[in-house]
N, C-alpha and C positions, 0 to 999 in steps of 0.2 A: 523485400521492397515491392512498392506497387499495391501491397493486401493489408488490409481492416484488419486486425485481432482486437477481440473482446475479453476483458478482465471483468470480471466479477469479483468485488472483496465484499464480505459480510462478517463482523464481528455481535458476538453474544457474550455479553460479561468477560471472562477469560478463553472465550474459545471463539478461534478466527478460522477463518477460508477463504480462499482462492480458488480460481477455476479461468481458464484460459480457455477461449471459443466455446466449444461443445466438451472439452474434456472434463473428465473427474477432478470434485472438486479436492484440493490438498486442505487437512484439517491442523489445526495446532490449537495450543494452549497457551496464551503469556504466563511467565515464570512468579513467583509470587502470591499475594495475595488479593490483591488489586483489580476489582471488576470492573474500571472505567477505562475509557482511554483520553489521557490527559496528553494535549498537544501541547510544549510550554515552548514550542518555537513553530515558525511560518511554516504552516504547511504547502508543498511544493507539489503539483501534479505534473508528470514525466520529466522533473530533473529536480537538480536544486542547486542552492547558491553556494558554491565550493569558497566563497569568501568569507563568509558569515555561519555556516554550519561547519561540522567538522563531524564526518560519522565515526561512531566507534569501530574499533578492530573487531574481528570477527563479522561481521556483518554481511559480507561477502561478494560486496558492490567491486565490479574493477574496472566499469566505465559507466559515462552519462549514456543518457536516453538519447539516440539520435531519429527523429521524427517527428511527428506532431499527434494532437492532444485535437479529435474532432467533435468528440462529447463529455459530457460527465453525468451520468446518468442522475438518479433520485436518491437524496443523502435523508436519513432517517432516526430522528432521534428520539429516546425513547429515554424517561426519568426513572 
């Protein structure tokens, strides 16, 4: 409470990251074959609408975001 954290996400075709403040960044790959990411529902920065979404099992969410959203840095697309 009280303190700023910084999220960094950058995806490249099938391989994504994560990095919190200063820490190392966490690397992964989406499952499949599919190098885009396709959003076919509203996307939600620091929560979402538990009436209208419904996340899948496994996912491993077990509460909303409680705080606030002071930036969103420079989104980047590339064809």
């Amino acid at each position: 409470p009280g303190e700023w954290t910084t999220v960094s996400v950058s995806r490249s075709f099938r391989e994504g990251q994560l990095a919190i403040n200063d820490g190392p960044a966490i690397v992964g790959q989406s499952p499949g074959q599919t190098r885009g990411l396709n959003l076919r529902t509203p996307l939600y920065v620091g929560g979402y609408d538990m009436q209208r979404i419904h996340l899948a099992e496994g996912v491993g969410v077990s509460k909303g975001f409680n705080g606030c959203v002071r930036e969103v840095g420079k989104f980047f697309y590339y064809k």
